[in-house]
Kinemage of the C-alpha trace (Angstrom):
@kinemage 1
@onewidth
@group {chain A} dominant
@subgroup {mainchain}
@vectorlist {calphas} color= white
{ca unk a 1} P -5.158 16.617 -23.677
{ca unk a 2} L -1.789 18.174 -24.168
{ca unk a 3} L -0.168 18.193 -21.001
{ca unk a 4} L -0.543 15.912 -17.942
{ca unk a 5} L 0.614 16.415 -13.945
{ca unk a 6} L 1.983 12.969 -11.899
{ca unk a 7} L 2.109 13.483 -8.014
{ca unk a 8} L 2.911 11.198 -5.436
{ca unk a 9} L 0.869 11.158 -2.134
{ca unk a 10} L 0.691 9.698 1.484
{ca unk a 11} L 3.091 7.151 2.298
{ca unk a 12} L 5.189 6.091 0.228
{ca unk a 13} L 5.478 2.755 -0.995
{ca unk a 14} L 8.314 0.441 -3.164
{ca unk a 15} L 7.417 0.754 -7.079
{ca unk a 16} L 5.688 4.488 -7.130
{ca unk a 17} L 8.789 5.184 -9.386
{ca unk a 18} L 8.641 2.564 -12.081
{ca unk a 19} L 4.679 4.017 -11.448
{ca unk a 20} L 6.010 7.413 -12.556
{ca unk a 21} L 8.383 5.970 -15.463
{ca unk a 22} L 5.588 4.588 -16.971
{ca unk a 23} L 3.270 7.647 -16.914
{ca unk a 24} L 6.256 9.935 -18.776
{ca unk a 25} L 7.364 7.698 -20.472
{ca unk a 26} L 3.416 6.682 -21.874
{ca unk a 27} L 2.587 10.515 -22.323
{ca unk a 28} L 5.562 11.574 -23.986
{ca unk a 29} L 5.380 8.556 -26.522
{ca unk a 30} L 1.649 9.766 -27.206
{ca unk a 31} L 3.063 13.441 -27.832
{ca unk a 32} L 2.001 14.772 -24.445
{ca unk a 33} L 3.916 17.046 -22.219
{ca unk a 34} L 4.152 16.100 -18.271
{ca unk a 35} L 4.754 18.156 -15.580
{ca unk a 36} L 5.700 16.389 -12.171
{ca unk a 37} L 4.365 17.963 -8.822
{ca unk a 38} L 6.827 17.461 -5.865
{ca unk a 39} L 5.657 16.603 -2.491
{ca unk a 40} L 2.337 15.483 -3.472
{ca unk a 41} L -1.001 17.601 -2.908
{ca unk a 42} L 1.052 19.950 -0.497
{ca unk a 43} L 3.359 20.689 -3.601
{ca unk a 44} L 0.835 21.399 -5.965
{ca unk a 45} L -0.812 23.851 -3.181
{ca unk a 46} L 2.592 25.788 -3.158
{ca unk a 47} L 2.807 25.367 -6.862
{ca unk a 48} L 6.196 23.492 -6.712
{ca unk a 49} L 6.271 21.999 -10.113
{ca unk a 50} L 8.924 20.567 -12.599
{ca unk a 51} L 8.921 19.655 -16.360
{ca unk a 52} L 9.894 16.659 -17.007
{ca unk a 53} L 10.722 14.231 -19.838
{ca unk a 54} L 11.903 10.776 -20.562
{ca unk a 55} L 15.302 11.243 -19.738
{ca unk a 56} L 14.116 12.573 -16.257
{ca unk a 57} L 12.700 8.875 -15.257
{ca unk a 58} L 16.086 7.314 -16.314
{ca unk a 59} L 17.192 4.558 -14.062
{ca unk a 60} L 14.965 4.800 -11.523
{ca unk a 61} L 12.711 1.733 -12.303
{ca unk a 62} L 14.968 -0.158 -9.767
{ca unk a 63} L 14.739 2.493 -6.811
{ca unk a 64} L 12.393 2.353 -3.688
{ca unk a 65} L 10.555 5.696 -2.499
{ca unk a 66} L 9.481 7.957 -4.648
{ca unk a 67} L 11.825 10.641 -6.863
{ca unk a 68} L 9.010 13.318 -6.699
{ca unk a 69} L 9.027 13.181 -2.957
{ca unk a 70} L 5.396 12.744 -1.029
{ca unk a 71} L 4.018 13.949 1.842
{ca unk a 72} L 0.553 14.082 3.891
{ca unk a 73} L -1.435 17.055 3.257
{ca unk a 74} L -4.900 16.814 5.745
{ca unk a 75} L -5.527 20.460 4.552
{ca unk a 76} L -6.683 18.794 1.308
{ca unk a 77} L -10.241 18.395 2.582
{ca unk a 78} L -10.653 22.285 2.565
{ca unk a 79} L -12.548 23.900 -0.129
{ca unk a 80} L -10.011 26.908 -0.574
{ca unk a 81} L -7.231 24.163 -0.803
{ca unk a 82} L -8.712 22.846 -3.723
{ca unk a 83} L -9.454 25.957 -5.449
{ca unk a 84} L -5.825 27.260 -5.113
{ca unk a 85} L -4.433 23.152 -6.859
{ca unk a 86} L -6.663 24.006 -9.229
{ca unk a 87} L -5.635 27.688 -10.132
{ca unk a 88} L -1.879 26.237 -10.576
{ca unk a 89} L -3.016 23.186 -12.489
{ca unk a 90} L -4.605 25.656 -14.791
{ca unk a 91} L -1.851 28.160 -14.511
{ca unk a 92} L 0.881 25.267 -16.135
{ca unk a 93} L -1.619 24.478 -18.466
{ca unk a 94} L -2.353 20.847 -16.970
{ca unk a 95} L -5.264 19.406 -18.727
{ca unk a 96} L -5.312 15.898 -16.398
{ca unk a 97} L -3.804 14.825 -13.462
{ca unk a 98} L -2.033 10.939 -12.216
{ca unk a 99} L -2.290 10.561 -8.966
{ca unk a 100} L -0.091 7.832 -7.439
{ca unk a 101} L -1.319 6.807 -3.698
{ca unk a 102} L -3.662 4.697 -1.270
{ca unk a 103} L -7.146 5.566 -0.232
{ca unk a 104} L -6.973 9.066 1.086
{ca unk a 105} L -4.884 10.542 -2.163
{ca unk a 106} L -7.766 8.778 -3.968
{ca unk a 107} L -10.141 11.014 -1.987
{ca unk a 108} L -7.680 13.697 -2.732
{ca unk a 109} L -8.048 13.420 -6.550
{ca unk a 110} L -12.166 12.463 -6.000
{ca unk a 111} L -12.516 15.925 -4.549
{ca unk a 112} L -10.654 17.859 -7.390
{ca unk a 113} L -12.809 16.363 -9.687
{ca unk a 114} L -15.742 17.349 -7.949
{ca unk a 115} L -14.916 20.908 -7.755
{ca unk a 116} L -14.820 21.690 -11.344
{ca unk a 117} L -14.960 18.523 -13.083
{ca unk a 118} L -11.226 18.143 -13.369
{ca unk a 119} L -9.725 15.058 -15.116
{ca unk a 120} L -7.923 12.834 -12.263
{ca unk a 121} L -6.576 9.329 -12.301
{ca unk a 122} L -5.191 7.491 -9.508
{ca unk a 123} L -2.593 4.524 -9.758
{ca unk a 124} L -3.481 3.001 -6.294
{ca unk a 125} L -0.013 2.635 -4.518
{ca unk a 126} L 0.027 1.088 -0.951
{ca unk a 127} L 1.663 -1.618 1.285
{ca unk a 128} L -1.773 -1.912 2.561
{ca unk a 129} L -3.440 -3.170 -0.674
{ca unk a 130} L -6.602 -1.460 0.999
{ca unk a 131} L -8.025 0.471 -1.701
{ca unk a 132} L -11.371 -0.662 -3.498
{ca unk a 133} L -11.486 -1.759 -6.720
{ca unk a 134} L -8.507 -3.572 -7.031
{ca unk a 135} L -6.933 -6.857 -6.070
{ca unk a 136} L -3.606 -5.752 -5.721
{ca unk a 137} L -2.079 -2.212 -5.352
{ca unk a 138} L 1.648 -1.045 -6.016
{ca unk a 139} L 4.113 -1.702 -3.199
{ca unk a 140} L 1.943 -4.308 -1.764
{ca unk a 141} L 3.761 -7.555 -3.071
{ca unk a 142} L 6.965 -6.369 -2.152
{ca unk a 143} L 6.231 -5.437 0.963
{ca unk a 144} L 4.994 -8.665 1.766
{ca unk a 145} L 8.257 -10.075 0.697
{ca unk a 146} L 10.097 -7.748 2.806
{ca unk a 147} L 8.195 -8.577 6.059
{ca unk a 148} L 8.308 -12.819 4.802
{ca unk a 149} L 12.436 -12.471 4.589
{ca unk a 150} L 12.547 -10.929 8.017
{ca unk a 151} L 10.400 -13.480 9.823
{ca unk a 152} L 12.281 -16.101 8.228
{ca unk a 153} L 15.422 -15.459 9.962
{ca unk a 154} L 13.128 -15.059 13.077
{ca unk a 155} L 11.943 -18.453 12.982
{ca unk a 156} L 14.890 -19.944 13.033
{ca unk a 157} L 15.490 -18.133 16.374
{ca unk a 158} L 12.078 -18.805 17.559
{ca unk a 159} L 12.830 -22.884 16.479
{ca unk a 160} L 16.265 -23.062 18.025
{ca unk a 161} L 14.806 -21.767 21.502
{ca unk a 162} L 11.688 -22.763 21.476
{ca unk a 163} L 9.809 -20.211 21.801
{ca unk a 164} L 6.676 -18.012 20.684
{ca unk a 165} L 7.631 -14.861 18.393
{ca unk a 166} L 4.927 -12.574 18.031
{ca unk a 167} L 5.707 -10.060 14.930
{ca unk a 168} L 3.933 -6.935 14.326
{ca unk a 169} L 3.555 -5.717 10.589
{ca unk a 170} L 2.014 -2.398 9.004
{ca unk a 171} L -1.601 -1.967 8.892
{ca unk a 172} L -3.596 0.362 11.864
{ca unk a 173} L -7.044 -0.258 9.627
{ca unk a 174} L -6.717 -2.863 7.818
{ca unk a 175} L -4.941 -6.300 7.715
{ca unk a 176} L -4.222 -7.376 4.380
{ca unk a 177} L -0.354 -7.288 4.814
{ca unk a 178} L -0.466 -9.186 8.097
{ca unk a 179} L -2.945 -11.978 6.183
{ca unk a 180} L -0.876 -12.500 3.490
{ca unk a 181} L 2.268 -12.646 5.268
{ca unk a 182} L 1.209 -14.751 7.956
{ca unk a 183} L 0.152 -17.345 4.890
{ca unk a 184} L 3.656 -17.019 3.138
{ca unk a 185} L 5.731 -17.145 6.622
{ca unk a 186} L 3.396 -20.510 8.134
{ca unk a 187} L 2.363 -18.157 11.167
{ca unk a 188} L 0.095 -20.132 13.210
{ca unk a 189} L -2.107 -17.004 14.294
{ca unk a 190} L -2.894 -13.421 12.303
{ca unk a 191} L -4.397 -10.888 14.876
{ca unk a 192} L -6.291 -8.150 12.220
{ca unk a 193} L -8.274 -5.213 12.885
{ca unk a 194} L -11.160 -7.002 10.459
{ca unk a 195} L -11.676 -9.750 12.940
{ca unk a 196} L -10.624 -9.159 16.481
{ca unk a 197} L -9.561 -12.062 18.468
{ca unk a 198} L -8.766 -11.734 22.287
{ca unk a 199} L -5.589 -12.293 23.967
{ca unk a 200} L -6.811 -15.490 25.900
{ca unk a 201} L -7.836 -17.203 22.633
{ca unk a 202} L -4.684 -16.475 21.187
{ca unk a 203} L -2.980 -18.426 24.455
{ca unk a 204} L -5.355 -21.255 24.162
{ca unk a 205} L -4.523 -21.864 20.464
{ca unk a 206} L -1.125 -21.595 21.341
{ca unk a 207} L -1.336 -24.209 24.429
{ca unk a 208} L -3.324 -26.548 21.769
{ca unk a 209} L -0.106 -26.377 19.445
{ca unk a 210} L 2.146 -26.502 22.710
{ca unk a 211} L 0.282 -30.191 23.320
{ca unk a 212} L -0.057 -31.223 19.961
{ca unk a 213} L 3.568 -30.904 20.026
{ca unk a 214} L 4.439 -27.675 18.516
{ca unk a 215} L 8.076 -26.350 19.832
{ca unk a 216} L 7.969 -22.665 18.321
{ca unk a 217} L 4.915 -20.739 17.079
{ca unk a 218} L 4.852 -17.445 15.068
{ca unk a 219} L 1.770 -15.097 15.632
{ca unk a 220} L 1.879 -11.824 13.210
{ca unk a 221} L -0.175 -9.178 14.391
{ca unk a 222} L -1.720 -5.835 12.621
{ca unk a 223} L -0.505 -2.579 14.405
{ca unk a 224} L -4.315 -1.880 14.709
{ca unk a 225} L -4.758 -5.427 15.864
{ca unk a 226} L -2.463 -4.887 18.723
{ca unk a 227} L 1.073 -3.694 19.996
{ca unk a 228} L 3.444 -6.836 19.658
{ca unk a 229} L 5.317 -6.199 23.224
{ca unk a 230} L 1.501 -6.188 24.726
{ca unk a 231} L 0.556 -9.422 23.074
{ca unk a 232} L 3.750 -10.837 23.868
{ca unk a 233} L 3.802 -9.636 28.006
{ca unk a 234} L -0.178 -10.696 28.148
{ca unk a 235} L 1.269 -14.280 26.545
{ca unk a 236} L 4.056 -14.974 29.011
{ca unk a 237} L 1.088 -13.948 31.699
{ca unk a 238} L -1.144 -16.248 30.422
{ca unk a 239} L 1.261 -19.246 29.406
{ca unk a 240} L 3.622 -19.998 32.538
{ca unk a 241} L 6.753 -21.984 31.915
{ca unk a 242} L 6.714 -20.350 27.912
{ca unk a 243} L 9.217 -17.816 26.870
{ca unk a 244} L 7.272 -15.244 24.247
{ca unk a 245} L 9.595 -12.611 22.278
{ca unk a 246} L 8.251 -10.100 20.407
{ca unk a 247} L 9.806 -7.861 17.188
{ca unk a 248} L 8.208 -4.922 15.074
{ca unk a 249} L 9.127 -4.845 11.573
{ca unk a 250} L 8.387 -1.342 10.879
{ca unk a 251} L 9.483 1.084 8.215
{ca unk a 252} L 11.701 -1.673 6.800
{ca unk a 253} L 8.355 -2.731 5.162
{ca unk a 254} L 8.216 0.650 2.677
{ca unk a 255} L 11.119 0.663 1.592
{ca unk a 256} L 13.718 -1.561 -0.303
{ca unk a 257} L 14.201 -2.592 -4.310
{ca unk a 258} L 10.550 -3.506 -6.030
{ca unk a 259} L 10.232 -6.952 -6.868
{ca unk a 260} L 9.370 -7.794 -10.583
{ca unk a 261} L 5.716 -8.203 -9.776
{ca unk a 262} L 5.834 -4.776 -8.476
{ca unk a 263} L 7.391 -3.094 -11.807
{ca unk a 264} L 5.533 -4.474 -13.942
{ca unk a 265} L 2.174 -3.901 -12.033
{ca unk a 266} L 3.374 -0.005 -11.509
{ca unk a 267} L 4.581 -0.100 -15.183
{ca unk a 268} L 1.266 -1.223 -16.575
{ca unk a 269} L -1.012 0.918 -14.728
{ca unk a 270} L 1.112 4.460 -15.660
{ca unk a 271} L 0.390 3.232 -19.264
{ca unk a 272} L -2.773 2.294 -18.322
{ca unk a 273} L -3.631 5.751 -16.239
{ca unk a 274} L -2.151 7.950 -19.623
{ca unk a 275} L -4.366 6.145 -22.153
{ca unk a 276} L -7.416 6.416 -19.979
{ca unk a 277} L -6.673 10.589 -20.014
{ca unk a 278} L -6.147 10.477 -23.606
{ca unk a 279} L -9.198 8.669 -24.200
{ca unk a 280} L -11.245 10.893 -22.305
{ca unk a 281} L -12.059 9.280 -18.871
{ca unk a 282} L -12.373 12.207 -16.227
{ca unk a 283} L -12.398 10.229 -12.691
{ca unk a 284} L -10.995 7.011 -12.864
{ca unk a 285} L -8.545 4.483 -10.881
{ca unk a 286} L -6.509 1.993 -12.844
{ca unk a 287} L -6.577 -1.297 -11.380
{ca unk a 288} L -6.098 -5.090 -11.590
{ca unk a 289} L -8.950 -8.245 -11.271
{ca unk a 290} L -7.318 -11.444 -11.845
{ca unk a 291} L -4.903 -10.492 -14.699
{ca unk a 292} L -7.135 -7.809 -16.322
{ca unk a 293} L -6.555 -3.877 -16.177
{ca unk a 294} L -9.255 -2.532 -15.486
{ca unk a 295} L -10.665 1.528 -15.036
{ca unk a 296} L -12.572 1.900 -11.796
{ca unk a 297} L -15.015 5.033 -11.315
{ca unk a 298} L -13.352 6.613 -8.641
{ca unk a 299} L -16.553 7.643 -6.762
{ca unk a 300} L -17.176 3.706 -6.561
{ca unk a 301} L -13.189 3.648 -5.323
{ca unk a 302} L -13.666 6.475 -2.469
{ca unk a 303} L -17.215 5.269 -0.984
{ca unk a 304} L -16.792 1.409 -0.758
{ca unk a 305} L -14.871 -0.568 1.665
{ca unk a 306} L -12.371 -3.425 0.773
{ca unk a 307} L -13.114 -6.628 2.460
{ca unk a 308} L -11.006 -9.190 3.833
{ca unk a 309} L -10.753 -12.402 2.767
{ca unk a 310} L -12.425 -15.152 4.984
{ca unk a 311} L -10.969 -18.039 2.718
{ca unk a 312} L -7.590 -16.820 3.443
{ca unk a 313} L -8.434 -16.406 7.214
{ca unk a 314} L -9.292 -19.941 7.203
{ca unk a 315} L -6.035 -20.748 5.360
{ca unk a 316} L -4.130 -19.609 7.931
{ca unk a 317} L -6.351 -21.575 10.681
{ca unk a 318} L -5.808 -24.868 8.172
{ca unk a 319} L -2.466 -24.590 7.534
{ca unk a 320} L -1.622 -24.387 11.673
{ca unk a 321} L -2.396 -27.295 12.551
């Protein structure tokens, strides 16, 4: 292993540079050259490719988005695709390949492995946290802070008025951002793609609270779950005499300064993804279990599912009341 190539796919997500810091910074300390692919698998298609060295990561460890740019490259899944990423991977003399992303770069790197046996490593990096095989993914805790500041400052409207906010968050498959941030900001309802929950059992949770003597509630839905200004209309429907606003968070939730848990979860996994290279590994994803790095196959990664968590589904029921 003498030279390694770091890409950045899908969407992006706060931390994928401290993610890239860490892998040049890791490979050039263990004598290895690194070549950075812009625009992620579409880049390396068109062959648009960069040197770079430890002075080329300088100050970004701070900075949202991602300094090699990314974007979404369907065409991946072709055959001929692969062949020609693999032709300019052999053509700069790349021996491995870091791939920073969520699940479908992770099928991405999967299927340039399978093509020639390839060595490929992905750092999983999504707001989602969706990927299997680890309990946490880069961008995901800051994101979730993000989205918890925001609907702070809405519950103070929703208190002073009285009213119901319903907030939509990222997530059209899954809902591990909307969980988690329905725990940290008290919501009293999380609407998730996982578990559907109809519109009328929403309203008669709500009217529960509304007797119980609840003045404001705060329902965070999925965007696969549910479009908040639908949820919201179907409410006031539903609920005469009870004013229900709605507000989508949006792209505010990719971007933005990495918390420290962030860095230091992007930093240890490009150390973690350079050393696996070096020592051999051909098709792995670096990950974290309770406070252990671990190296996942990446064939176990790309065909199993991530499951929600019912305990925290519960929480949220619990902590409602």
């Amino acid at each position: 292993m003498k030279k390694i190539g770091v890409l950045t796919s899908g969407g992006d997500a706060p931390g994928m540079n401290c993610a890239i810091r860490a892998v040049v910074r890791t490979a050039v300390g263990c004598g290895l050259q690194v070549a950075g692919i812009k625009r992620g698998f579409r880049g390396l298609f068109d062959d648009d490719i960069v040197d770079l060295n430890a002075r080329s990561v300088s100050g970004i460890v701070n900075r949202g988005g991602t300094i090699l740019r990314t974007i979404r490259f369907p065409e991946m899944k072709k055959f001929d695709v692969q062949e020609t990423c693999l032709e300019n991977l052999k053509k700069r003399s790349i021996d491995g390949l870091v791939v920073i992303g969520g699940d479908g770069s992770s099928r991405g790197a999967f299927a340039l492995h399978q093509h020639d046996g390839f060595p490929v490593c992905v750092i999983p990096a999504s707001i989602d946290n969706d990927v299997y095989g680890t309990d946490e993914t880069v961008g995901f805790d800051t994101a979730v802070n993000t989205a918890v500041e925001a609907i702070d400052r809405i519950r103070d409207t929703a208190t002073s008025h009285e009213r119901i906010f319903v907030v939509e968050v990222m997530g059209r498959e899954h809902g591990f951002l909307a969980l988690d941030v329905a725990i940290a900001s008290g919501a009293e309802i999380v609407m998730i793609p996982e578990k559907p929950i109809t519109i009328k059992k929403v309203a008669e949770i709500l009217e529960t609270d509304r007797v119980m003597g609840k003045v404001s509630s705060l329902v965070i839905v999925a965007e696969g779950a549910g479009r908040a200004h639908e949820v919201a209309k179907e409410i006031n429907q539903l609920m005469p005499g009870v004013e229900a606003r709605y507000s989508v968070l949006g792209y505010i939730q990719r971007g933005g300064t990495p918390t420290y848990q962030t860095r230091c979860l992007a930093t240890m996994f490009g150390n973690a993804a350079v050393k696996g290279l070096i020592d051999g590994l051909t098709h792995f994803m670096v990950g974290i279990r309770g406070t252990e790095i671990v190296r996942v196959d990446l064939k176990e990664v790309v065909s199993k599912t991530k499951q929600i968590s019912e305990e925290k589904l519960k929480l949220v029921e619990t902590m409602a009341i």
